[in-house]
C-alpha positions in Angstrom: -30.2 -49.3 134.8 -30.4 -46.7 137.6 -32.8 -47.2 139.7 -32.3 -44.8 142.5 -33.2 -41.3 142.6 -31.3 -38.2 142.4 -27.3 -39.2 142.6 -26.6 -35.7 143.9 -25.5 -36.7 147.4 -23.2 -39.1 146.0 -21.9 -36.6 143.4 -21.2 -33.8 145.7 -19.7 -36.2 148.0 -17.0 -37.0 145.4 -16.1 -33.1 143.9 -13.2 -32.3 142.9 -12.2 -28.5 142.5 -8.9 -28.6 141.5 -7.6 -27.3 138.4 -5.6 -28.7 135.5 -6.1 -32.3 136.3 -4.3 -34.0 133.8 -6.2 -35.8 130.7 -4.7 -39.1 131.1 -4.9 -42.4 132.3 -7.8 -43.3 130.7 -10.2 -46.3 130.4 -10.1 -47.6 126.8 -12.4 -51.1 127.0 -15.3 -49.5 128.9 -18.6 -51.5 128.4 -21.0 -49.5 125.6 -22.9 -46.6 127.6 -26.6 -47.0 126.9 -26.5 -44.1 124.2 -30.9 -44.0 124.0 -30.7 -43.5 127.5 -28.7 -40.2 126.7 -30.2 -39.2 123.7 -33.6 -39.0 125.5 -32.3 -37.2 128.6 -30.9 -34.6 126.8 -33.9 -33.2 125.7 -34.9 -32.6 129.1 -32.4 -29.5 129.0 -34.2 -28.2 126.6 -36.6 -27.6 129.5 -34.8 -26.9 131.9 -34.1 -22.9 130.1 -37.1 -22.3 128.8 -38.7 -18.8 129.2 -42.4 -17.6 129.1 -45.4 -19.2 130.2 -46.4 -22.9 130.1 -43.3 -23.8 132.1 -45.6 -24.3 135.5 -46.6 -27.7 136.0 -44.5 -28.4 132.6 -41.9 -31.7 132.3 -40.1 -30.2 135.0 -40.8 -30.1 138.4 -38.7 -27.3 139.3 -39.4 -24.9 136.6 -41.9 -22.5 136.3 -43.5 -19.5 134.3 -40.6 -16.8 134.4 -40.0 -13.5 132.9 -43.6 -13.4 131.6 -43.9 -9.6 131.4 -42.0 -10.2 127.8 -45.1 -10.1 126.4 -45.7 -7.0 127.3 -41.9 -5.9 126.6 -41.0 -1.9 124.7 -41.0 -2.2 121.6 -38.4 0.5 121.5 -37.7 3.0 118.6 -38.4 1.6 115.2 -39.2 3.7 112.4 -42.8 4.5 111.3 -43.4 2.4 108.4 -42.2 -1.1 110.4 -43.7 -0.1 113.8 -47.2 0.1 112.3 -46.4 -3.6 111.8 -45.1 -4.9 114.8 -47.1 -2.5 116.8 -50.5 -2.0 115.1 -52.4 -1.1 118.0 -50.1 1.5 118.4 -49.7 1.4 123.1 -45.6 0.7 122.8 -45.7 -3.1 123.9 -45.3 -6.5 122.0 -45.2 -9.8 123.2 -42.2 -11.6 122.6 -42.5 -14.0 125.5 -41.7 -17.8 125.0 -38.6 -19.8 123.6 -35.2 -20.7 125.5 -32.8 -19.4 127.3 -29.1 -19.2 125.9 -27.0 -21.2 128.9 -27.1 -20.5 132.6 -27.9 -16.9 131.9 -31.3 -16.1 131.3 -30.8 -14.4 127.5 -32.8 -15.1 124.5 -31.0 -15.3 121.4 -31.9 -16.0 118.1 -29.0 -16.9 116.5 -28.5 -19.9 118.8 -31.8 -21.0 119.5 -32.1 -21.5 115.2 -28.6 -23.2 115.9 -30.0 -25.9 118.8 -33.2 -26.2 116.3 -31.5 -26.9 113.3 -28.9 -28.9 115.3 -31.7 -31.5 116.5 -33.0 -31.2 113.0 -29.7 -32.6 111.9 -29.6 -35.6 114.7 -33.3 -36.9 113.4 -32.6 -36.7 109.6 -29.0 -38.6 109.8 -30.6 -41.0 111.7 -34.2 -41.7 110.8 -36.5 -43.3 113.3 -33.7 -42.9 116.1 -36.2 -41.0 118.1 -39.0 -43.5 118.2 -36.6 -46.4 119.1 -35.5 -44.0 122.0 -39.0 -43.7 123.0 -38.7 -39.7 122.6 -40.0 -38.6 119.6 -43.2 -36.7 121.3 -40.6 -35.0 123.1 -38.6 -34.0 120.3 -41.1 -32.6 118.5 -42.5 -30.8 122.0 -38.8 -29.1 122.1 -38.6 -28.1 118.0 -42.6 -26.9 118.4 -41.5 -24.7 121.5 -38.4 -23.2 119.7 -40.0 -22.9 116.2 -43.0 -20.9 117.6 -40.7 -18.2 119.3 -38.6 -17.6 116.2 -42.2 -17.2 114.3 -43.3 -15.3 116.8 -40.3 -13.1 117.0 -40.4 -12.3 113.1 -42.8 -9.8 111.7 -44.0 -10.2 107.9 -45.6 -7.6 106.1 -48.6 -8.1 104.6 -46.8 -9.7 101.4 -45.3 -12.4 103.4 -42.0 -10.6 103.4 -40.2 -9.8 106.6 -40.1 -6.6 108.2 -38.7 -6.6 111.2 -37.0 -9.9 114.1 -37.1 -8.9 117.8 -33.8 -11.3 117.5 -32.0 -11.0 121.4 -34.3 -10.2 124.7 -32.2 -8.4 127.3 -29.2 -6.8 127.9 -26.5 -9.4 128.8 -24.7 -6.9 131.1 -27.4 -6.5 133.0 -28.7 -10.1 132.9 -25.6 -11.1 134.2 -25.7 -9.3 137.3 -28.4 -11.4 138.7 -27.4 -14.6 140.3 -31.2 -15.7 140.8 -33.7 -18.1 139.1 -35.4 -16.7 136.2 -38.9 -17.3 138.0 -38.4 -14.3 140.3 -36.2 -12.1 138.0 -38.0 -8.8 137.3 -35.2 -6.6 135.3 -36.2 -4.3 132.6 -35.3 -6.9 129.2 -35.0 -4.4 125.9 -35.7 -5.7 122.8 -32.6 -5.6 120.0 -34.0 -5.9 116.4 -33.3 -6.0 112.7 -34.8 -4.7 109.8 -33.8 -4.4 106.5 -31.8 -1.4 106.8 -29.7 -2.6 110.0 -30.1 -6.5 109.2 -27.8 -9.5 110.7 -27.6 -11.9 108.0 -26.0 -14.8 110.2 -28.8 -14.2 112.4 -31.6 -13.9 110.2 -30.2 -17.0 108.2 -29.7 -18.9 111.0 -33.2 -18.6 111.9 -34.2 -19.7 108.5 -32.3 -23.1 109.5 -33.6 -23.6 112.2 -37.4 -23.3 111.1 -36.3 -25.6 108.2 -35.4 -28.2 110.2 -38.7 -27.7 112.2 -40.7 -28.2 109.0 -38.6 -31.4 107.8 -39.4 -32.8 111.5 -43.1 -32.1 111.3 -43.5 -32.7 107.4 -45.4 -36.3 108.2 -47.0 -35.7 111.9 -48.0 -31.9 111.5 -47.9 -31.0 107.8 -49.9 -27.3 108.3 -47.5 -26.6 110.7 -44.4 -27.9 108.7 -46.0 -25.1 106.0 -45.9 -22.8 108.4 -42.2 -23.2 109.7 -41.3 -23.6 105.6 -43.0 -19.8 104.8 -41.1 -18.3 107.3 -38.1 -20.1 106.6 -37.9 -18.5 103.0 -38.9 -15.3 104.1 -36.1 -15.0 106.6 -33.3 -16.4 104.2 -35.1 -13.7 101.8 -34.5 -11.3 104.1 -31.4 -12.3 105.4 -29.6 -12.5 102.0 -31.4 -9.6 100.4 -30.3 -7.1 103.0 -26.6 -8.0 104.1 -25.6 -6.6 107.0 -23.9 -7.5 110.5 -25.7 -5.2 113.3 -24.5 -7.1 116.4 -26.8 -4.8 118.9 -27.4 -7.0 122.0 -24.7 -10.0 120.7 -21.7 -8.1 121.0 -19.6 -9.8 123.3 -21.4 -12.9 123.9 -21.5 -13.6 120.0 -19.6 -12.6 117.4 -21.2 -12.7 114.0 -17.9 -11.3 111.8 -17.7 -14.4 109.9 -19.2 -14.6 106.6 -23.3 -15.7 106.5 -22.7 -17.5 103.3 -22.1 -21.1 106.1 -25.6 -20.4 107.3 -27.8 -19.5 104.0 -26.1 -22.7 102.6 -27.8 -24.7 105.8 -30.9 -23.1 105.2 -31.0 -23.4 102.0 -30.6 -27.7 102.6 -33.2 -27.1 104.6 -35.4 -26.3 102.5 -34.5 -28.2 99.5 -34.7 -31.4 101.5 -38.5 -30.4 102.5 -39.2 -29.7 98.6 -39.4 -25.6 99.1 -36.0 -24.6 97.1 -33.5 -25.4 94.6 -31.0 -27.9 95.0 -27.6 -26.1 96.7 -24.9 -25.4 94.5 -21.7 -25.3 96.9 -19.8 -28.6 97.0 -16.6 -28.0 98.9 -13.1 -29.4 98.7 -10.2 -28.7 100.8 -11.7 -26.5 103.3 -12.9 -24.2 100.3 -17.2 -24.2 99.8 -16.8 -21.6 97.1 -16.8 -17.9 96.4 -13.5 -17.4 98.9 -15.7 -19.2 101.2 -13.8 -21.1 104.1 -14.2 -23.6 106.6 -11.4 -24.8 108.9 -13.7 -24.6 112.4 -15.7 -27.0 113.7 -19.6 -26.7 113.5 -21.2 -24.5 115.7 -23.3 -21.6 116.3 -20.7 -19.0 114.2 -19.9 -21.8 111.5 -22.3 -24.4 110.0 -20.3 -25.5 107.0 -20.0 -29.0 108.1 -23.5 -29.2 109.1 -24.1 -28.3 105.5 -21.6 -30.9 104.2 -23.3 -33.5 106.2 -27.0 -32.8 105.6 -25.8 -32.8 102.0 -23.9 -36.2 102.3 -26.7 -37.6 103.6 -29.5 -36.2 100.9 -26.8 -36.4 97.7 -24.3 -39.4 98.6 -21.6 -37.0 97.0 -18.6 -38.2 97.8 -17.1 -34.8 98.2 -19.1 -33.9 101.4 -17.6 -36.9 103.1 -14.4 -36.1 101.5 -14.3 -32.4 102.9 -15.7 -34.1 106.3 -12.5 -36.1 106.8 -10.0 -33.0 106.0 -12.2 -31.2 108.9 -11.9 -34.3 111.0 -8.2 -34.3 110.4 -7.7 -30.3 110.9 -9.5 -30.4 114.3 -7.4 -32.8 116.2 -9.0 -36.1 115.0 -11.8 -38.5 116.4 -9.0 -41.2 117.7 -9.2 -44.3 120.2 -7.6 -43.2 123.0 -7.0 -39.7 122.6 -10.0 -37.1 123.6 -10.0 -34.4 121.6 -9.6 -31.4 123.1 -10.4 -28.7 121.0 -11.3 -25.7 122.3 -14.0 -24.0 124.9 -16.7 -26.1 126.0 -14.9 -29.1 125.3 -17.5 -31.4 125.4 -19.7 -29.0 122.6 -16.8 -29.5 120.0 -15.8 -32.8 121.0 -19.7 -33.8 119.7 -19.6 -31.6 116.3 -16.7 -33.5 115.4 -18.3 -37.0 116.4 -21.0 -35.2 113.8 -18.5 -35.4 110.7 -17.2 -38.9 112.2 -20.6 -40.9 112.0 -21.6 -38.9 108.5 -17.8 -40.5 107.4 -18.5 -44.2 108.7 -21.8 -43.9 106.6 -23.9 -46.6 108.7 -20.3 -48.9 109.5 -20.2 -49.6 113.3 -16.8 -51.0 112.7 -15.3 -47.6 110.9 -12.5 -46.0 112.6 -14.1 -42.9 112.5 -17.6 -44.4 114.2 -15.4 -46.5 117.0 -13.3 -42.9 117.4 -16.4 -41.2 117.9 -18.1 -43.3 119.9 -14.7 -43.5 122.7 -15.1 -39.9 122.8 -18.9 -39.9 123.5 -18.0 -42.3 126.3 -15.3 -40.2 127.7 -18.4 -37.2 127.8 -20.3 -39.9 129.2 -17.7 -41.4 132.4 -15.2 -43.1 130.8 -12.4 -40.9 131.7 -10.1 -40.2 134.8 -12.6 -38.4 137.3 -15.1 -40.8 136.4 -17.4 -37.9 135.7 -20.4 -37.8 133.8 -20.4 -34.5 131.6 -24.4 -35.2 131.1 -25.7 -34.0 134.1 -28.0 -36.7 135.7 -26.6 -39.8 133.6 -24.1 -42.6 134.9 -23.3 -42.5 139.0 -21.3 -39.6 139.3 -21.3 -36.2 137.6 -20.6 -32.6 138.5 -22.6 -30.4 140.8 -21.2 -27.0 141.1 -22.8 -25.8 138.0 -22.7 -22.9 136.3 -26.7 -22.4 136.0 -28.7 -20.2 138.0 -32.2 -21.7 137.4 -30.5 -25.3 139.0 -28.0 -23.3 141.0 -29.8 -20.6 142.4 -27.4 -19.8 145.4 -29.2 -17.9 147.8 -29.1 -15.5 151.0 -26.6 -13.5 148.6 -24.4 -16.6 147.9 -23.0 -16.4 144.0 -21.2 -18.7 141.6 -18.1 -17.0 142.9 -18.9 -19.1 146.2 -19.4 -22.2 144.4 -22.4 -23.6 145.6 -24.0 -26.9 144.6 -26.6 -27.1 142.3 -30.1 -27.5 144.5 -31.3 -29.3 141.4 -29.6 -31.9 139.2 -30.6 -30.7 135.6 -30.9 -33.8 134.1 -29.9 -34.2 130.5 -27.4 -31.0 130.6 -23.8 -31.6 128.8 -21.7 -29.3 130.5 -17.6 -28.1 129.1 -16.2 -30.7 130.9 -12.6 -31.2 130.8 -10.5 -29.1 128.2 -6.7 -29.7 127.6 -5.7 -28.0 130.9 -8.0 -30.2 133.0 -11.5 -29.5 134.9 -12.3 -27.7 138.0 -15.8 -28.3 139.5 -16.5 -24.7 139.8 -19.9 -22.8 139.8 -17.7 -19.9 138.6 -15.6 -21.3 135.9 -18.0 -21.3 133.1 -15.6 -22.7 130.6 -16.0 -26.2 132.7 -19.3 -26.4 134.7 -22.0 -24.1 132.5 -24.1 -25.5 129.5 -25.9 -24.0 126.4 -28.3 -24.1 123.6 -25.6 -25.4 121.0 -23.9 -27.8 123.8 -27.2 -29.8 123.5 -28.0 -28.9 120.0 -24.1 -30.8 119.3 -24.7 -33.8 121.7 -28.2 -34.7 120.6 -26.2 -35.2 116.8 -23.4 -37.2 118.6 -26.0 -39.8 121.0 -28.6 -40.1 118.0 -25.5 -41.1 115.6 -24.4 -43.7 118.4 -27.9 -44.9 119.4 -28.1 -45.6 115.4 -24.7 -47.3 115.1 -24.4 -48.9 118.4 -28.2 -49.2 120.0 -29.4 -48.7 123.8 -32.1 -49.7 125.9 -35.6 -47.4 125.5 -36.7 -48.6 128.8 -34.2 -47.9 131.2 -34.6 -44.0 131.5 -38.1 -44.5 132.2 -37.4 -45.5 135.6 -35.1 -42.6 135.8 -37.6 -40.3 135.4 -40.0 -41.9 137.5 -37.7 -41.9 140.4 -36.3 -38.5 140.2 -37.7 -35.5 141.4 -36.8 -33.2 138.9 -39.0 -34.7 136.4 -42.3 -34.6 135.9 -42.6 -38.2 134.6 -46.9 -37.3 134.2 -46.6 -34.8 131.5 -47.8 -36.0 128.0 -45.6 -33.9 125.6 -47.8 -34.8 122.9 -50.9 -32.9 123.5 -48.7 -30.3 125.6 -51.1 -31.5 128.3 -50.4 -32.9 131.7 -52.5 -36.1 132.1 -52.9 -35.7 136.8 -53.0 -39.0 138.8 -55.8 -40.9 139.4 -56.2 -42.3 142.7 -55.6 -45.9 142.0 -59.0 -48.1 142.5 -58.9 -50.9 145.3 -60.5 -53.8 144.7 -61.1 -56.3 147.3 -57.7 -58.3 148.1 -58.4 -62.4 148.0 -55.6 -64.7 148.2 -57.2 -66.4 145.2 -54.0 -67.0 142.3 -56.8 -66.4 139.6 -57.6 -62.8 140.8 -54.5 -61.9 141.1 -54.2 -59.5 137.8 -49.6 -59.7 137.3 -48.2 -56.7 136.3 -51.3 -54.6 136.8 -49.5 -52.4 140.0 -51.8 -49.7 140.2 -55.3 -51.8 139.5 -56.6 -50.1 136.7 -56.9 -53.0 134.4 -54.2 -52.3 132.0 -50.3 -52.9 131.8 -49.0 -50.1 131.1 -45.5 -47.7 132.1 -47.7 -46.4 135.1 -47.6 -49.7 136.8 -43.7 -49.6 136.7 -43.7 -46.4 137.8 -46.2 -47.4 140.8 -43.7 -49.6 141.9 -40.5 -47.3 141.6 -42.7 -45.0 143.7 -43.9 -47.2 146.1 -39.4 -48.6 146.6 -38.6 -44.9 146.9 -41.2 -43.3 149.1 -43.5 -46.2 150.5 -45.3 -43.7 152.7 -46.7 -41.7 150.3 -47.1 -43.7 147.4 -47.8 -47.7 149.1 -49.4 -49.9 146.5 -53.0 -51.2 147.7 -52.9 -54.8 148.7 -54.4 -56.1 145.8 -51.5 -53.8 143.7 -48.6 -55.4 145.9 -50.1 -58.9 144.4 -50.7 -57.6 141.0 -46.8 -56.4 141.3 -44.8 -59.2 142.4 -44.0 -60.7 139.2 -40.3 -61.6 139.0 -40.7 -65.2 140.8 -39.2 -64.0 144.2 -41.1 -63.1 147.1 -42.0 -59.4 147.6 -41.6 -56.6 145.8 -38.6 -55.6 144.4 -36.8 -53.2 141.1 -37.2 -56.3 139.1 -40.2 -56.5 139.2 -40.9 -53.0 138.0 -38.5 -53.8 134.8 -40.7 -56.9 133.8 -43.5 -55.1 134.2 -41.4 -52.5 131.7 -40.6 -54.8 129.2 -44.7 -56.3 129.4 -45.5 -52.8 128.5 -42.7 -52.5 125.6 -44.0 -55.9 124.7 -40.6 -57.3 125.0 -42.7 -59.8 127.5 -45.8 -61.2 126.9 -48.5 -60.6 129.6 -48.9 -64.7 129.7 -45.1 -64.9 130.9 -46.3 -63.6 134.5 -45.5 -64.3 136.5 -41.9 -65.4 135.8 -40.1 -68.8 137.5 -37.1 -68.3 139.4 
């Protein structure tokens, strides 16, 4: 439990900037990290890069509306026939605001915000119901709504249903990357790059398929008109995708290379929607690296190759024992999921350290005990602290973690100062899984990307690794409640469910009496219920008692632990009264 807010201070005050720190001497009996905890943090990233309007007043306090004159963005030169569409009124402009961010930049990219959907598709269908027990499903489905609505939005059907055109990247990376500012006061021209059918990108258009595929599985029992929704343009953009091949890499060229074959991400999409009932069954079953038609794996999963996404989405639906069997010659190829020895493959570590953990938990197939689940689970708590810094590569989780991040919404700089100076983040972006160490070390760097900068598919990976280890190995719901009530960053109000935020009510005051049968325990902010709000009254009240002291009659209602006065504990009982792991009757408790 952390009940303190913001660790910056104490992060900063601990930086290292040194490179290629050795990977060793490491702690291999740590206690279990609480894995919920994580899982429901991440999501907060999610947040943290998204673009458009809605931001303001949104689950973070330190985001607002950016780059909102996207909606009134060029449409650019398109031919007649598909410009009618996309522009009907015919004045040049289309709105193509909304959606997320790439990584610390301020891009939009299609082909890795359908990754990060379908990636968080993944983590709720391997492990069903792990969002509930992680007290985050409103949230999930706040994030997959968010990013499902921009990649609708982006796609233009005809009037047949078919698609004629995707505005798939918004602005020019070059010139997005000569900003070190916040994307709030960013006012750069941001082109539009787009496909049609005769200059397609089939890994993008698929990909986006995917992604709106796992949307509709997520919604298919809360929202089913809006699972439909997500399902039509799901087929019409693996129509599209796989109808008109092509690779026009316009506005991805050098930040995303799409050379690879698209077959990895039809195949996704297509699981997609054969899980949700809208296709037929898929046809590839690999073995030894080989899905079929010269079609070959031997990377890890991630935004340019989704075979093994495939192969565990289609473990998990079939039980073929050929998925799992491919899954453990990946595992094998990419350096292995091992006690003891992180694996250290590649850029952005901690990203392919977690796509791995994917294949290891689809392998242990609900075992704890597996090698491959207690492999992937000491590499999660490496991400997590358990190595030789002592570093948290979630930003915001454990005691320490790094703070010269590569990020300019959370690391703004200012006065001219740029990552090249290294400054340190002026917010902690909670739930952010940076690169983290790689097998030449870490450096705390604002400028050395490789270590200190996140992205869509980072999160997309981690949310499959912390789901498959909340399902295996559990957590605690409760405990990052009073995370977010005591940080600044987060706007521990919002309601993601209506996409509302609920605004304090002034607490009412009753008369104090020194009467034991007035006293209402565990009711901290007097409004006649026991709910989260009274434990967050009394996290406020520890960490600022001059602008948020409890009445008189509160302070009674609060002091519920059996000692005198008001301390954390008592806010956790009144937790676990709320989550009905107490019983209101228990209050308050004996010594």
């Amino acid at each position: 439990m952390k009940l303190t807010k913001k660790l910056a201070a104490a992060a900063a005050s601990a930086v290292v900037a040194v490179s290629s720190l050795p990977v060793a001497a490491l702690n291999t009996s740590a206690a279990d990290h609480n894995y919920m905890e994580a899982l429901a943090m991440s999501l907060y990233f999610f947040d943290s890069n998204a673009c458009g309007t809605g931001i303001t007043d949104g689950p973070l306090t330190w985001r607002g509306d950016c780059h909102t004159y996207d909606a009134e963005a060029s449409v650019g030169s398109l031919d007649g026939s598909v410009k009618s569409i996309v522009d009907p009124d015919g004045d040049g402009k289309v709105d193509v605001s909304g959606g997320w961010h790439d990584a610390g930049d301020h891009i939009k990219f299609n082909l890795t915000i359908g990754f990060a959907l379908s990636s968080l598709g993944i983590s709720d269908y391997l492990n069903p119901g792990i969002y509930e027990k992680a007290n985050c499903r409103d949230h999930l489905e706040y994030e997959m709504r968010w990013g499902a609505d921009y990649l609708m939005k982006t796609t233009f059907l005809d009037d047949s249903g078919k698609v004629a055109a995707v505005a798939h990247t918004i602005a020019d990376g070059g010139t997005d990357h000569s900003f070190w500012t916040p994307p709030e006061v960013q006012t750069y021209d941001r082109p539009i790059f787009w496909l049609t059918a005769s200059d397609n990108n089939s890994s993008v258009s698929c990909e986006m398929a995917a992604g709106l595929g796992a949307a509709a599985y997520v919604f298919k029992d809360s929202d089913p008109e809006y699972s439909a929704k997500c399902a039509k343009y799901a087929k019409a953009l693996l129509e599209f995708g796989t109808k008109h091949v092509g690779n026009n890499t316009g506005g991805i060229g050098g930040f995303y290379s799409t050379d690879a074959q698209y077959q990895d991400e039809e195949a996704v999409a297509q699981a997609w929607l054969w899980i949700i009932g809208e296709g037929d069954k898929p046809t590839r079953v690999p073995k030894n690296k080989d899905y079929g038609g010269s079609q070959y794996d031997g990377w890890v999963y991630s935004w340019d190759k989704v075979w093994q996404g495939y192969a565990a989405l289609m473990y998990k639906a079939t039980g073929d024992k050929a998925f799992r069997d491919e899954l453990i010659v990946e595992i094998d190829g990419q350096g292995g999921m091992k006690v003891g020895k992180y694996n250290t493959n590649g850029w952005g570590t901690s990203r392919i350290n977690c796509a791995i953990q994917m294949d290891a938990y689809t392998v242990a197939d609900g075992d704890p005990n597996s090698e491959y689940a207690q492999g992937a689970k000491w590499q999660l708590d490496y991400i997590l602290g358990d190595n030789n810094l002592g570093y948290s590569f979630l930003l915001g989780f454990g005691e320490k973690w790094p703070v010269h991040i590569h990020h300019r919404a959370a690391n703004p700089g200012g006065d001219g100062i740029t990552s090249a100076q290294n400054p340190a983040a002026k917010y902690t972006n909670y739930g952010m899984l940076v690169g983290g160490i790689d097998a030449n070390g870490y450096e705390d760097h604002a400028d050395r990307y490789q270590y200190t900068e996140g992205a869509l598919d980072y999160n997309g990976c981690f949310a499959i690794a912390s789901a498959c280890a909340s399902n295996l190995f559990g957590g605690d719901a409760t405990t990052f409640d009073a995370i977010k009530n005591s940080a600044a960053e987060i706007n521990a109000d919002f309601v993601f469910a209506d996409e509302t935020v609920t605004p304090s009510e002034p607490p009412t005051d009753p008369k104090p009496s020194d009467n034991p049968s007035d006293i209402h325990y565990g009711d901290a902010n007097c409004d006649g219920l026991i709910t989260m709000a009274d434990a967050a009254s009394v996290f406020q009240a520890l960490g600022n008692p001059d602008k948020y002291a409890l009445s008189e009659q509160g302070a009674k209602n609060a002091d519920v632990n059996g000692e005198k006065g008001i301390t954390p504990d008592d806010a956790i009982t009144i937790q676990k009264v709320s989550a009905n792991v107490l019983s209101e009757n228990d209050l308050p408790l004996s010594k």
